[in-house]
DSSP file (Angstrom, degrees, kcal/mol; ACC not computed):
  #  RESIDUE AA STRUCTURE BP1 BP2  ACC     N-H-->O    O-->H-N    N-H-->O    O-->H-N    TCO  KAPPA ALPHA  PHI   PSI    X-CA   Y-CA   Z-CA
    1    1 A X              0   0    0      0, 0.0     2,-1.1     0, 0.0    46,-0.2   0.000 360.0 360.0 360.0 151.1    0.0    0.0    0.0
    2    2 A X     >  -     0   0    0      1,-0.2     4,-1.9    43,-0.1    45,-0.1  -0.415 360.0-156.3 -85.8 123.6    1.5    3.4   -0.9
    3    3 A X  T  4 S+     0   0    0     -2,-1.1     3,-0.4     1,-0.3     5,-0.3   0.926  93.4  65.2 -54.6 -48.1    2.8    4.7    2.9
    4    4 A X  T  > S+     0   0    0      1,-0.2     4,-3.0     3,-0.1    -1,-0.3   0.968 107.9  41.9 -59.4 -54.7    2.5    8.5    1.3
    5    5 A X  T  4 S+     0   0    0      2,-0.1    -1,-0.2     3,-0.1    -2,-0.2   0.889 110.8  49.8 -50.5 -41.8   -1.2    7.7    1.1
    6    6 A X  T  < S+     0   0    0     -4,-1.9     2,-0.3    -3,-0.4    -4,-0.0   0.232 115.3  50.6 -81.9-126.7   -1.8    6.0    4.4
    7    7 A X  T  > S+     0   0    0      1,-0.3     4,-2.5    -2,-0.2     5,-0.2  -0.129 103.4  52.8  47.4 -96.7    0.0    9.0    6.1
    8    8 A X  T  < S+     0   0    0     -4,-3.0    -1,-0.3    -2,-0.3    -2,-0.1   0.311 112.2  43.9 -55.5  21.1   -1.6   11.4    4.7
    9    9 A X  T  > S+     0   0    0      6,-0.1     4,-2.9     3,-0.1     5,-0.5   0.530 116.0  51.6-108.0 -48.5   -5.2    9.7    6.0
   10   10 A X  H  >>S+     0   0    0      1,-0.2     4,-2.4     2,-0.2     5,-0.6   0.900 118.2  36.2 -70.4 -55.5   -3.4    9.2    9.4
   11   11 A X  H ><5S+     0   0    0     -4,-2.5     3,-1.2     1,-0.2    -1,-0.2   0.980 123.1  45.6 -58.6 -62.4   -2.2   13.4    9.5
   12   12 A X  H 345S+     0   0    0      1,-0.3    -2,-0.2    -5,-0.2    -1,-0.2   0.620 128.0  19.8 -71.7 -20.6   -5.5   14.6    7.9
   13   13 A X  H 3<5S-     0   0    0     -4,-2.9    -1,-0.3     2,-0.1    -3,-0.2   0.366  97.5-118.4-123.1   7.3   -8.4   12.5    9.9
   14   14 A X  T <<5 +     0   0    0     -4,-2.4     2,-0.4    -3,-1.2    -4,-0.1   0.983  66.0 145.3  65.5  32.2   -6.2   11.5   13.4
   15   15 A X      < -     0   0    0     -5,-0.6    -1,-0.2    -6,-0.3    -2,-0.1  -0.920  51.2-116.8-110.0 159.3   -6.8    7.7   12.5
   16   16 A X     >  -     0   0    0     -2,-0.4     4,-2.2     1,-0.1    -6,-0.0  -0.215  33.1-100.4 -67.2 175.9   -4.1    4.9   13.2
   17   17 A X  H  > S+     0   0    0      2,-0.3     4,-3.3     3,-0.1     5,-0.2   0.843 123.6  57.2 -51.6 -53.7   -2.3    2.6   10.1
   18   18 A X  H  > S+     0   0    0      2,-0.2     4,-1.0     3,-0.2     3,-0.3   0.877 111.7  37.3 -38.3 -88.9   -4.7   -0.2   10.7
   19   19 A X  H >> S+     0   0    0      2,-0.2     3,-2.1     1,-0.2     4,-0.8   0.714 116.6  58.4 -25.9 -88.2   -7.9    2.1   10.1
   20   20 A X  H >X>S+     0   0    0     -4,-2.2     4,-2.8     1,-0.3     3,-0.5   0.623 113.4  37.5 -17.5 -74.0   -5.6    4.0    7.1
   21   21 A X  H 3X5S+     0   0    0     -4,-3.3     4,-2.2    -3,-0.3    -1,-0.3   0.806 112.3  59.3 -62.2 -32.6   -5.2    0.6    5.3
   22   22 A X  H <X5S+     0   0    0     -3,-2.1     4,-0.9    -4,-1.0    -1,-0.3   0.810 110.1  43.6 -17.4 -65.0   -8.7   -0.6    6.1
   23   23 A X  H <X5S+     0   0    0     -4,-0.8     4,-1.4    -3,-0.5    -1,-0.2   0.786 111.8  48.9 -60.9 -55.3  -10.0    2.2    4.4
   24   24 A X  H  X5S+     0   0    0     -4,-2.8     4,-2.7     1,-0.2     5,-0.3   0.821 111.3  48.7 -57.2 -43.8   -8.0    2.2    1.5
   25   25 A X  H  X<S+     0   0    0     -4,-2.2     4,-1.5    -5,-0.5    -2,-0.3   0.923 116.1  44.3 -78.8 -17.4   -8.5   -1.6    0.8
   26   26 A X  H  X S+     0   0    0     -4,-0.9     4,-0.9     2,-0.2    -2,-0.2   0.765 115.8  50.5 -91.4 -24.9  -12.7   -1.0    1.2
   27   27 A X  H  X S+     0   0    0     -4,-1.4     4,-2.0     3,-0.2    -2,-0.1   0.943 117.7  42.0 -88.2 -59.5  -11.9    2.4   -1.1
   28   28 A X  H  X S+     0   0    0     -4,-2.7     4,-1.2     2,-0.2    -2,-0.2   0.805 116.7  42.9 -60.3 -29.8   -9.8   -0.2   -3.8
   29   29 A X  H >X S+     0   0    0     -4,-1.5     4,-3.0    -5,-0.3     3,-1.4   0.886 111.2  54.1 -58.3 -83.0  -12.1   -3.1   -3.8
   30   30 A X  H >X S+     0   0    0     -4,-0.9     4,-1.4     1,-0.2     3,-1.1   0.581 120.2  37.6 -16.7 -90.8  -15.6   -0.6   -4.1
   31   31 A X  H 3X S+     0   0    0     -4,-2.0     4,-2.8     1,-0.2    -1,-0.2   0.701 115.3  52.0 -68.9 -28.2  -13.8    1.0   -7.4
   32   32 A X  H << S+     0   0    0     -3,-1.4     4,-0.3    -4,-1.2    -1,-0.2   0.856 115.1  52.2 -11.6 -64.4  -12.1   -2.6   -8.7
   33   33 A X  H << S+     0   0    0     -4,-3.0    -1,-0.2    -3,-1.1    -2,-0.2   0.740 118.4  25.8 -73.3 -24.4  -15.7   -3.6   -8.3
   34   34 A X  H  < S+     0   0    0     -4,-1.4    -2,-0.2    -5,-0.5    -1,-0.2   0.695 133.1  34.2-120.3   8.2  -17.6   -1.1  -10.2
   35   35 A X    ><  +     0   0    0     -4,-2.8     3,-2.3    -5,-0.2     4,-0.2  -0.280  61.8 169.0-126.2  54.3  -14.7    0.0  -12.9
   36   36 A X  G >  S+     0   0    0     -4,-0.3     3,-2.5     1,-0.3     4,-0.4   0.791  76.9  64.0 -29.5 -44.1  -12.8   -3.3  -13.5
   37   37 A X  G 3  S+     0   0    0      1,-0.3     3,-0.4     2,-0.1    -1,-0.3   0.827  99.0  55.1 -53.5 -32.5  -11.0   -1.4  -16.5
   38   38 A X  G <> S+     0   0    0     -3,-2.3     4,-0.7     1,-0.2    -1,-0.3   0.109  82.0  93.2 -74.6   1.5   -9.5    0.9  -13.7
   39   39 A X  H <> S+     0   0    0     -3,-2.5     4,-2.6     2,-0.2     3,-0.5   0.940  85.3  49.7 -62.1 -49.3   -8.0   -2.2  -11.8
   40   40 A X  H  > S+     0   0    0     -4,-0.4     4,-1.2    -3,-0.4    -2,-0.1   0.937 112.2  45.9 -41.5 -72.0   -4.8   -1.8  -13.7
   41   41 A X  H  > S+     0   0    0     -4,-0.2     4,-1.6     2,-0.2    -1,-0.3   0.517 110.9  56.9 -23.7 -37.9   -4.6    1.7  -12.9
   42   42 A X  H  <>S+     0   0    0     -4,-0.7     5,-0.6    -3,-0.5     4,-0.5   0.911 106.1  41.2 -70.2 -79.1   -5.4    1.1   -9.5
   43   43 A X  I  X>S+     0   0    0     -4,-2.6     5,-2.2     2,-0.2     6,-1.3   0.797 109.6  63.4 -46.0 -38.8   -2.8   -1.4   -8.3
   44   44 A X  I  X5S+     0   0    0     -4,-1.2     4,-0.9    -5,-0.3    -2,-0.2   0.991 109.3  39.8 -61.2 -58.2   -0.2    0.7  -10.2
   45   45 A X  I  <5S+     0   0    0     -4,-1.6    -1,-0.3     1,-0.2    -2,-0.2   0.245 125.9  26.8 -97.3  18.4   -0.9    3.8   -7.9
   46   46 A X  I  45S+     0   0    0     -4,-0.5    -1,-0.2    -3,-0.4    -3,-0.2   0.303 139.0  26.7-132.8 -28.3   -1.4    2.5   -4.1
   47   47 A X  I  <<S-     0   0    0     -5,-0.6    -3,-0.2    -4,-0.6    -2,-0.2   0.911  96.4-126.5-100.0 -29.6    0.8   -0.6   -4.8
   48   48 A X  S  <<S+     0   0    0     -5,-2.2     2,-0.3    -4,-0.9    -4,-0.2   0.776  80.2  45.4  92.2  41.7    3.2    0.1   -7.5
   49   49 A X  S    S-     0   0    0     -6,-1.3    -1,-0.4    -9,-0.1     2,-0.3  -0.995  83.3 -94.0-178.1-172.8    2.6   -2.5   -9.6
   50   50 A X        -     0   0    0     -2,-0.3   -10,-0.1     1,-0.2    -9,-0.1  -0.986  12.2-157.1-130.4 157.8   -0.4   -4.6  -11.4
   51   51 A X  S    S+     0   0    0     -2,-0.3    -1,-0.2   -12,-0.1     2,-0.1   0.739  81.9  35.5 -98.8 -47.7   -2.0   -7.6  -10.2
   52   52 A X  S    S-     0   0    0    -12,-0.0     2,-0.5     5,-0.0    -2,-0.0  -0.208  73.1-136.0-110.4 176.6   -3.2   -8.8  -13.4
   53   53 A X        -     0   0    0     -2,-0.1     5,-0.1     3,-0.0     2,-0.1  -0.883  22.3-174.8-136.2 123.3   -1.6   -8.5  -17.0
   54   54 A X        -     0   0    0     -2,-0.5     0, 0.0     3,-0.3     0, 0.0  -0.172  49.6 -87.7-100.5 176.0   -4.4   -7.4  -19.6
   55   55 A X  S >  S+     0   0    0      1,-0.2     3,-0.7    -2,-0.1     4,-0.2   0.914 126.4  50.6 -79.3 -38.4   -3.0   -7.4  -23.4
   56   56 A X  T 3  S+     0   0    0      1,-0.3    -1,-0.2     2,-0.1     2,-0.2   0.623 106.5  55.2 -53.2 -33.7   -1.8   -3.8  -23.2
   57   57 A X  T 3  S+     0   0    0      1,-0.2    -1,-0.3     3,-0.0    -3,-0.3  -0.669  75.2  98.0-123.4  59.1   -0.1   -4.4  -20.4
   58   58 A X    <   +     0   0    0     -3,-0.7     2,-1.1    -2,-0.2    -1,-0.2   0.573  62.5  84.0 -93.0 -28.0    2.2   -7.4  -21.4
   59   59 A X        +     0   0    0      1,-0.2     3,-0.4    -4,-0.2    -4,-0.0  -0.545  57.2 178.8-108.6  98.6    5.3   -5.3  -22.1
   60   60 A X        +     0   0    0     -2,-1.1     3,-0.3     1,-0.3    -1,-0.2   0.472  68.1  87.6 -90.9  -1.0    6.8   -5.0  -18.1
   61   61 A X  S    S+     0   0    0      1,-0.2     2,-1.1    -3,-0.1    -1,-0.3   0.977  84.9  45.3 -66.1 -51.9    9.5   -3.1  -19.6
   62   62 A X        +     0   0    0     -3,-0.4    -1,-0.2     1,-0.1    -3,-0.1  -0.586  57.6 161.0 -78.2  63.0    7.8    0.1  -19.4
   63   63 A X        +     0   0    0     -2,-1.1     2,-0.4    -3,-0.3    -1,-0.1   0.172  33.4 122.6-119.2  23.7    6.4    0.4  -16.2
   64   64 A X        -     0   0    0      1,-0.0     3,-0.1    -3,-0.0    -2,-0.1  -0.542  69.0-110.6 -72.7 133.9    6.0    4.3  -16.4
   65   65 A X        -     0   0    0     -2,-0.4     4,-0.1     1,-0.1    -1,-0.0  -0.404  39.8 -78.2 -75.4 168.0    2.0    5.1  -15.9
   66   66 A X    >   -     0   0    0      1,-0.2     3,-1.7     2,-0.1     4,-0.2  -0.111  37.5-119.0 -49.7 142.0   -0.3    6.2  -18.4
   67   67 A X  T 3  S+     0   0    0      1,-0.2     4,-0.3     2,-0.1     3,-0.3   0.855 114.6  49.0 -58.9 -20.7    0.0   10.0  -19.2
   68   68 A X  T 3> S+     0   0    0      1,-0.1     4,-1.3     2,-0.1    -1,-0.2   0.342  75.6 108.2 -95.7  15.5   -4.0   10.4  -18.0
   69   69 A X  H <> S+     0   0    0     -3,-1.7     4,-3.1     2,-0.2     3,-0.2   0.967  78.6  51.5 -46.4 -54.3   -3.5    8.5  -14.7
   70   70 A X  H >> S+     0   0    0     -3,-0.3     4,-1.9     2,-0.2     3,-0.6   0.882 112.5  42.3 -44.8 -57.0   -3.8   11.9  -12.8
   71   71 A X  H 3> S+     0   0    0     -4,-0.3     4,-1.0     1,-0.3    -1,-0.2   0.832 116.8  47.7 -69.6 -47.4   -7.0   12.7  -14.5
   72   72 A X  H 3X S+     0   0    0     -4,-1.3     4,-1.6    -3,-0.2    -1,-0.3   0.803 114.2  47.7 -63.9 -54.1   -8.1    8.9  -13.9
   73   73 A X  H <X S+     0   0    0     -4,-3.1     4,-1.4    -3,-0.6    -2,-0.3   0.951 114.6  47.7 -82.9 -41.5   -6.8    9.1   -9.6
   74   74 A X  H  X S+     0   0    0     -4,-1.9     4,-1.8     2,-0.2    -2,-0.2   0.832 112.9  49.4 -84.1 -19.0   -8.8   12.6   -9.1
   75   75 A X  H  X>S+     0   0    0     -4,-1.0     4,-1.9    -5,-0.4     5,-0.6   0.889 119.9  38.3 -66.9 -82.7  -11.8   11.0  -10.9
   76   76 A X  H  X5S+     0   0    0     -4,-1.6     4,-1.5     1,-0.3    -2,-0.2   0.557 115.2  46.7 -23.5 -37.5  -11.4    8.3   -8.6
   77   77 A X  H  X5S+     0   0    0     -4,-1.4     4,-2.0     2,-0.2    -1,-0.3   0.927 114.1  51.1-103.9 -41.0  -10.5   10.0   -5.6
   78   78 A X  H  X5S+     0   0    0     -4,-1.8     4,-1.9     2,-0.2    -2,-0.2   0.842 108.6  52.9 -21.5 -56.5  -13.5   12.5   -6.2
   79   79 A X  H  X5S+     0   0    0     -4,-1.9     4,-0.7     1,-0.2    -2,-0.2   0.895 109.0  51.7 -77.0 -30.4  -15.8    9.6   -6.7
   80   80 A X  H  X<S+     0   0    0     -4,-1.5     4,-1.0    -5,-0.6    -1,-0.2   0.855 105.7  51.4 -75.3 -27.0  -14.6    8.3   -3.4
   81   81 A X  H  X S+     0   0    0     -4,-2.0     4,-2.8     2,-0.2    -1,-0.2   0.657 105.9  55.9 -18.3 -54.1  -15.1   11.3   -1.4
   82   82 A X  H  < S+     0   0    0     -4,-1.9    -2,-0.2     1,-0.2    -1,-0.2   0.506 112.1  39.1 -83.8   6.7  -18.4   11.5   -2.5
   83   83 A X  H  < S+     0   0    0     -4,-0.7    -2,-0.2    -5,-0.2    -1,-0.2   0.880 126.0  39.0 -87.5 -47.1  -19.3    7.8   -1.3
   84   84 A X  H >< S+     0   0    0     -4,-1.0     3,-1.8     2,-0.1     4,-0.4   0.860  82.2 125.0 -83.7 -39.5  -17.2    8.1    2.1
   85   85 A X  T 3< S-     0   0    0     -4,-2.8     8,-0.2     1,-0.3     7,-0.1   0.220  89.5  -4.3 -30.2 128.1  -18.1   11.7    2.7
   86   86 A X  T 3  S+     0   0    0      6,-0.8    -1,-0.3     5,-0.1     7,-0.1   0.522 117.4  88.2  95.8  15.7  -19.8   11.8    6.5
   87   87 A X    <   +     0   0    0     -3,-1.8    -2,-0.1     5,-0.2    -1,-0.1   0.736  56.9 104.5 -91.5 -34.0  -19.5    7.6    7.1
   88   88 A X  S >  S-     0   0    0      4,-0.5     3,-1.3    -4,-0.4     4,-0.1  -0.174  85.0 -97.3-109.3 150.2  -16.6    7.5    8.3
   89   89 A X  G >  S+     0   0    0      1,-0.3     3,-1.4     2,-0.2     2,-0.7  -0.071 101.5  20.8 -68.3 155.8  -16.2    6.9   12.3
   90   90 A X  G 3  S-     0   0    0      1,-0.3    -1,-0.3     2,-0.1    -2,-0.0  -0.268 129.7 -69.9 102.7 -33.8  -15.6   10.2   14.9
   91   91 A X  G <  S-     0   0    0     -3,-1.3    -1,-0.3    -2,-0.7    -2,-0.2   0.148  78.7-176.7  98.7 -20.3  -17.2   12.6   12.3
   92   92 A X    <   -     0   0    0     -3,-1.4    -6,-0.8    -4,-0.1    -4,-0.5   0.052   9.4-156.4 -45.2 120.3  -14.1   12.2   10.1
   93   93 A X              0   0    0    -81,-0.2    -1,-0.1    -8,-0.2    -8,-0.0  -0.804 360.0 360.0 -90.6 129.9  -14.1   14.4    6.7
   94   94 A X              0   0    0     -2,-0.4    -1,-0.1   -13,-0.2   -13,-0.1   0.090 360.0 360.0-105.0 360.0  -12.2   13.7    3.8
């Protein structure tokens, strides 16, 4: 899991590592599960690699991400905000 990410949950909402990755893996299934095409993408940017090899993504020589990944993680991270918003234990904002 990428440590920059669980961090930055841990400074910004006061929760422990556990909670951080908990969160993250319920965040990574939930989009997995309703954008399978974004799985690739997925893996790449909180683990730093991919799980799976699709046809596109045979060639492990190149393991630089697509140039629209940012556009692709703020969709993502937008859509997950708006799922988590006001669920989340204590009052906790993302």
């Amino acid at each position: 899991m990428d440590q920059q990410l669980v961090q930055q949950l841990q400074d910004n909402h006061g929760i422990s590592a556990d909670q951080s990755h908990s969160i993250l893996n319920t965040i990574e299934q939930f989009i997995k599960d309703k954008v399978p095409m974004a799985a690739q993408y997925i893996e790449q940017a909180l683990h730093g690699s991919t799980s799976t090899a699709t046809p596109a993504a045979t060639d492990t020589t190149n393991t630089a991400p697509p140039a629209h990944e940012e556009s692709t993680l703020e969709k993502i991270e937008d859509f997950a905000k708006s799922k988590l918003e006001g669920i989340l234990p204590g009052g906790i904002k993302i």
